[in-house]
N, C-alpha and C positions, 0 to 999 in steps of 0.2 A: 186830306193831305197830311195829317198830323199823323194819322196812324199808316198810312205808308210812307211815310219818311222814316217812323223807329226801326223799322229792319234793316234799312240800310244803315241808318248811326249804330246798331248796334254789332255790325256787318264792319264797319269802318274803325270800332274800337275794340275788335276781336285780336286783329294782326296786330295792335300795339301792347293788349297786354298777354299776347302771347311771346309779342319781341321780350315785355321785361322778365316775363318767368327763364324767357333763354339765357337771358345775361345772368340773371341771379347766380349763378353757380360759379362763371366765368369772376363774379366778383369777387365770391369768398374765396377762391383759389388763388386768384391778385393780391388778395388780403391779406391771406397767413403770409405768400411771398414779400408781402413791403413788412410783415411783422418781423418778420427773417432779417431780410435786409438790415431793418431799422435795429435789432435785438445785437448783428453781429457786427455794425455799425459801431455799438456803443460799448460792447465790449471792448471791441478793438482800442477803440480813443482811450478807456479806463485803463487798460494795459498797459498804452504807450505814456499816458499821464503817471502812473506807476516808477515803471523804468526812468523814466524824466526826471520826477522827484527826488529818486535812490541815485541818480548819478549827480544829480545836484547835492544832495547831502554827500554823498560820497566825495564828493572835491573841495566841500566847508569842511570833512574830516580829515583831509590829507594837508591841507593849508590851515589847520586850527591853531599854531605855533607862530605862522609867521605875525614878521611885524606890519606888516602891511594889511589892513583888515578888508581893502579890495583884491585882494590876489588873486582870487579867483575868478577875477573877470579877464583873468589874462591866461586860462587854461581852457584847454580846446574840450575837455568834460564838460565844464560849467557850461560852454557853449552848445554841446551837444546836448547835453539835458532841458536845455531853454528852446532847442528848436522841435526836438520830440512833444515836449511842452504842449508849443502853438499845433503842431499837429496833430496829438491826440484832443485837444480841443475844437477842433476844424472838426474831426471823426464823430465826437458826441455833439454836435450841433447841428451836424448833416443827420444823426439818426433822428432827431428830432421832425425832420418833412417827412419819413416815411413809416413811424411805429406809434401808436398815440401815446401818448403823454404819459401815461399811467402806466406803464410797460417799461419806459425809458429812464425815469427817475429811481426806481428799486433798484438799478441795474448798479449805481456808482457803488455798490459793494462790492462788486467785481476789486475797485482800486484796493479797497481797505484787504482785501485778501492777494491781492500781487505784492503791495508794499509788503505783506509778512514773509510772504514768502519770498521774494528779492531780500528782505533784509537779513533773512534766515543764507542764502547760498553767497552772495556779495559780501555783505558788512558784516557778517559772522555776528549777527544777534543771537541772543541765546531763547530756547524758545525749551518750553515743557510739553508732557506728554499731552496735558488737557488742552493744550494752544491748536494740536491738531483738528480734537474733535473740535473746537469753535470755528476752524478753517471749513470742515467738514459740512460745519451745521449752516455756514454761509451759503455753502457752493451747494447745497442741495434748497436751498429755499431760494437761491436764484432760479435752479431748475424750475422751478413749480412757477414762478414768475413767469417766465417765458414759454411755458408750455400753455398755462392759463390764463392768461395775457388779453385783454379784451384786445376785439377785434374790429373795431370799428374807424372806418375810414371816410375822408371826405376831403376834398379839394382844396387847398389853400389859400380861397379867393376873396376877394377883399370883399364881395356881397357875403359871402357867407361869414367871414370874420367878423362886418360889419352887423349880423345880424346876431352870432352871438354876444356880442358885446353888448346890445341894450339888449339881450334877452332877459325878464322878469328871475329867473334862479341864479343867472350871473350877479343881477344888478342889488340882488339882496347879500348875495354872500361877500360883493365888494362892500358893502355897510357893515357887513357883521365884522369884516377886516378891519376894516378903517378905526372901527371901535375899540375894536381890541388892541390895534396897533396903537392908537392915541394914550390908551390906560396903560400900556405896558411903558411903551415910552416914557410918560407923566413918573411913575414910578421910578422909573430906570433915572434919568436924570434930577428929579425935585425931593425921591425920596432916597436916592442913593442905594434903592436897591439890586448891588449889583450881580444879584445870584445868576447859576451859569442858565438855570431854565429861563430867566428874563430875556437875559440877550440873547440866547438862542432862538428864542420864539420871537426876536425881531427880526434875528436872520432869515427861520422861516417862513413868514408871513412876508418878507420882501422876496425868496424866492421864489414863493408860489409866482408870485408876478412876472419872475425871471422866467420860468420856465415857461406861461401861459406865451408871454411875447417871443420867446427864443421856437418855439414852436411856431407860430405864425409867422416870424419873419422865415425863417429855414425852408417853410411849407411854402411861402410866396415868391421864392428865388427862384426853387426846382419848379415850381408851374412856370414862371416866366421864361426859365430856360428851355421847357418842353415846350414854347412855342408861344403860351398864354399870357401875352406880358402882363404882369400884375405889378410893376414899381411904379405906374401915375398914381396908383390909387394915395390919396391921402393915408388912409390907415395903415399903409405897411410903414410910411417914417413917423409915423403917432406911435407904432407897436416898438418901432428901431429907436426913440428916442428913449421910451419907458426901461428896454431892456438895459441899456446903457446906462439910465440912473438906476436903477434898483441895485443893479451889478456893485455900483462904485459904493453905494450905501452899505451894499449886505457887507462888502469885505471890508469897512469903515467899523462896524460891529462885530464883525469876524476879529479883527486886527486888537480892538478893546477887550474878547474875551481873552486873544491868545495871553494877554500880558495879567489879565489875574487867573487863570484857571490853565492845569495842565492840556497837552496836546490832545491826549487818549482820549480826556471825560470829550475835549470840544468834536473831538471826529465821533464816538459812538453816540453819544446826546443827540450832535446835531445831525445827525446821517438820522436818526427815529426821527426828530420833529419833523426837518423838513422835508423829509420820505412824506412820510403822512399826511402833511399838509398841501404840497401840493399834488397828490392823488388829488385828495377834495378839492383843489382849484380845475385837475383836469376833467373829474368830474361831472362840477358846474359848469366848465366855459362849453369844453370838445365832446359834454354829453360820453363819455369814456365806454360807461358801462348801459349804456342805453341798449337794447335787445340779448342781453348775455343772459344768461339762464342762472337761476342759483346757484346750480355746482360748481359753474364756475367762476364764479364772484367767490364762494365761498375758500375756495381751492390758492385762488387768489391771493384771499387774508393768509391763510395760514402761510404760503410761502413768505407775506412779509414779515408776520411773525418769528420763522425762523430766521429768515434773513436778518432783525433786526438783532435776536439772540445771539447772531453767530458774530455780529459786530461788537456787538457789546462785551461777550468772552474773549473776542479777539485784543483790545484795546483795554481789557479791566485791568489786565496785569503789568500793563506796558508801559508804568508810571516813568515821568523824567528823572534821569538820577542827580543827585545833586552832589558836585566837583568836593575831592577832598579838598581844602584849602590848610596848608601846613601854618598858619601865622595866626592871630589873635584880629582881626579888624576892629575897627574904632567903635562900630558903633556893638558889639559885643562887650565893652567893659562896663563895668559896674557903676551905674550913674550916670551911662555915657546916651545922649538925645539921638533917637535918629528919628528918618522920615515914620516911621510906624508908632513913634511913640504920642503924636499930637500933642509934644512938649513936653511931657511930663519925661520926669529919669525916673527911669525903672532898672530892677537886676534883672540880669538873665534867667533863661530858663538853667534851673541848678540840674536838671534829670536830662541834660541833651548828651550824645553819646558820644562827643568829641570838645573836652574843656582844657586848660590848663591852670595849675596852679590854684589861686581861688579863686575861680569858676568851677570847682570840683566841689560838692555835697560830701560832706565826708559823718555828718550827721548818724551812718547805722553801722559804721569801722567798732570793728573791737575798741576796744580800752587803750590794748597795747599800741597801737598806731596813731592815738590821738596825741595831735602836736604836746610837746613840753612847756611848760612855763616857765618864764622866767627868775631869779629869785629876788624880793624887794630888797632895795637897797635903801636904807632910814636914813634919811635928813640929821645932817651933822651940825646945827645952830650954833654949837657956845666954843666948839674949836676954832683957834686961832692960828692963822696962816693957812688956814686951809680953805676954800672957796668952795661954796654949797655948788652943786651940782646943775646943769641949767632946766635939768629934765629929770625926771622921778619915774623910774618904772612900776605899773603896776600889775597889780594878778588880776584876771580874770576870769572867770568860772567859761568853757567850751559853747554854753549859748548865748554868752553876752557878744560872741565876737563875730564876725565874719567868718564861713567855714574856710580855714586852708592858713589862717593866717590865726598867731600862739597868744600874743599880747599886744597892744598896743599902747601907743608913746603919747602923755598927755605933758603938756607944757608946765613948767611950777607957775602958780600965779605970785 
């Protein structure tokens, strides 16, 4: 019995694995098209988040005079820029159910090269020759992105989500996070280290999180809607809560870089870390590059490479400029406490490029331009009817004094 029944089992599991060699081909062909999909998906949303941006600055620029510092919530721009907004956000979070993770994250340079170029035809920024090659050097290492782009695909169901989540390489590189995250924090608040790489690597070590859940919820909407309901599962409101705080956290340290570190270093800095990190998140969870061949894993790197170069050239030179202000302010005078001094009175910086009066270094002037002195006037004791004077001027030599100012008035004792 035993050995006439193996022809027929082997009879009976001919037709099935010849069904799956059929579909093989039908998949990769499905594949690159949801890569497509997902790839022009997420352009599109960086585009529109782009223009959004530029028209919202654009109407802080036109209302930067008034008195009213919400005016602009009374102009049909501002308005316009905030709905484009929500929907080039809607765009890159839809691309997320159909391109994996690691394809979709490179791609936000897309923004960092519309905002220059929107700001270059619109707001009339000024831009140099070498601005273009960096424009250049973006838009070609997005290419390489999306052409070598892993390919691997899988269904967004809450068995399979559930099983990447306690998988063994996920569940280690959530410890390696959590550790790292702990000791950077520990620092960032206890030791007051507030450098931009600290907080940037809290932003991205929480977005990795953003993205692994923004993925799995986006993945388990479009399978629900193609028929598969997947919202009883537990895990997709465990995946929608997580994403939801990470979100409110990362822009909580977003918000604390903006106010010590310029815009440019926070967008090129943080566009590298958290590029890079959550690759390795998608890596580990959605297995990203599981069956890719070196070439093109390697093809891969270099595209982010250049894409992170062309970010970096784009935004190195794009420092904030800082407002003439025509007056002296307070805490600019000599002796004068402000918030940066931790009490102590200090002088100013004597070598800044905009002083008055003495606040000018006049320390390396010729000879002939150094203030004149006064000429002493002698104490007259034994004259009668005549009243000694209340105050005695005296000479003093150009480094005894404050620069800008000739002599100074001491009291008679």
């Amino acid at each position: 019995m035993e050995g006439g029944n193996s022809p027929n089992l082997q009879l009976q599991q001919l037709p099935l694995a010849t069904a799956a060699v059929s579909v093989q081909p039908h998949t990769d062909s499905f594949s690159y098209k949801e890569n497509l999909i997902g790839a022009l998906l997420a352009i599109f949303g960086h585009l529109v988040i782009s223009i959004a941006l530029n028209l919202q600055k654009y109407s802080h620029i036109r209302l930067a005079g008034s008195k009213d510092p919400r005016a602009y919530f009374k102009t049909k721009t501002w308005w316009c820029g905030l709905f484009l907004l929500v929907l080039g956000e809607l765009g890159v979070f839809s691309s997320y159910a159909f391109a994996p993770l690691s394809l979709i994250v490179p791609l936000s340079a897309v923004s960092v090269i519309a905002s220059a170029i929107i700001g270059i035809i619109f707001i009339k920024e000024k831009w140099k020759p070498k601005d273009f090659l960096s424009c250049g050097l973006a838009i070609v290492g997005t290419y390489l992105l999306i052409t070598f782009g892993p390919n691997s695909h899988e269904k967004m169901t809450g068995e399979n989500i559930t099983r990447h989540l306690v998988s063994w390489p996920f569940l280690l590189y959530m410890l390696v996070e959590i550790v790292m995250f702990c000791l950077l924090l520990y620092f960032y608040k206890e030791k007051n280290a507030n450098y931009i790489v600290v907080i940037l690597l809290l932003v991205a070590l929480l977005g990795s999180m953003t993205v692994v859940t923004v993925k799995a919820v986006a993945g388990m909407i479009v399978v629900s809607i193609q028929g598969n309901l997947q919202l009883d599962y537990p895990i997709f409101y465990i995946m929608l809560v997580c994403m939801i705080a990470t979100a409110i956290f990362q822009a909580t340290f977003l918000a604390q870089a903006s106010q010590l570190y310029d815009s440019s270093q926070i967008a090129s800095i943080g566009y590298i870390l958290s590029t890079t990190v959550a690759i390795t998140a998608g890596a580990t969870f959605y297995l990203d590059f599981t069956g890719e061949d070196v070439l093109h894993i390697c093809m891969f790197a270099l595209g982010c490479l250049i894409a992170f170069l062309g970010v970096f050239l784009i935004t190195r030179n794009r420092k904030k400029s800082v407002p003439f202000e025509p007056y002296i302010s307070m805490d600019a005078m000599p002796g004068m406490q402000n918030m940066h001094d931790k009490g102590i009175a200090v002088q100013p910086d004597l070598k800044a490029s905009f002083s008055y009066g003495a606040l000018e270094n006049n320390d390396n002037m010729p000879e002939i331009y150094t203030p004149a002195t006064l000429p002493i006037v002698q104490e007259q004791h034994g004259s009668k009817g005549v009243s000694a004077p209340p105050y005695r001027v005296l000479e003093h030599s150009k480094k005894d004094i404050l620069p800008g100012f000739s002599a100074g008035l001491q009291p008679e004792q």
